[in-house]
N, C-alpha and C positions, 0 to 999 in steps of 0.2 A: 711282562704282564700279558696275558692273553684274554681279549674281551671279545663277547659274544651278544647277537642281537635275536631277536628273534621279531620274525617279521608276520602279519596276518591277515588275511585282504577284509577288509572295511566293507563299511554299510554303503559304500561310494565306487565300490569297486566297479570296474568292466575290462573287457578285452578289446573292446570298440572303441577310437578315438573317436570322438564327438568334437566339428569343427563348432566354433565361435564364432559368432556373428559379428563384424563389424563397422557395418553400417545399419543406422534406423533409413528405411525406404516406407513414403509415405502408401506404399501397398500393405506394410507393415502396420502401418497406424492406421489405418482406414476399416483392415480385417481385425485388429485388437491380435495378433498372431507374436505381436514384439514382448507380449508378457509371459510364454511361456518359452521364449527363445531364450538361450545361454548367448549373454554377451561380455566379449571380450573387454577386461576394464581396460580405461584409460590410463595412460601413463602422463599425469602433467609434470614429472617431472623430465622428459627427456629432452632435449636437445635438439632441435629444428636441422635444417643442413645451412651450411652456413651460405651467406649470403654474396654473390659472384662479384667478384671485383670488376670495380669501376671502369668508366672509359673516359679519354680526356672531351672536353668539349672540342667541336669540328674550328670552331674558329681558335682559339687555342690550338688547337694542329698546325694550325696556318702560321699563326703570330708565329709560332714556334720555329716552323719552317723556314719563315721568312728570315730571323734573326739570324736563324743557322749562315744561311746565305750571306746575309751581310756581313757577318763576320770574319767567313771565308773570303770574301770580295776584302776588306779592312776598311 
């Protein structure tokens, strides 16, 4: 099968990338300049970074320690 596209630049076209804005900065809201800004949508579905594993408590360290020792002592 041999398929063919045909392609044709839109009412939206440019050659210019146009960054996105993604922060509102209250200089923004103060000048009204945020409503003819293009802004970047939100993504609420993505994925945070996960969160850094734990540490033990300081005394728990100790206890720990300690036991170590006694055990080795018998």
């Amino acid at each position: 099968t041999l398929k063919s596209y045909w392609l044709r630049k839109g009412s939206a076209f440019s050659t210019a990338v146009t960054r996105q804005d993604t922060e509102l900065t209250p200089d923004m809201i103060a000048t009204g300049s945020w409503r003819q800004r293009p802004f970047k949508p939100y993504n609420f579905a993505a994925r945070g970074l996960p969160p850094a594993c734990g540490h033990l408590h300081p005394l728990l360290k100790v206890r720990t320690q300690l036991r170590q020792i006694f055990l080795e002592m018998g």
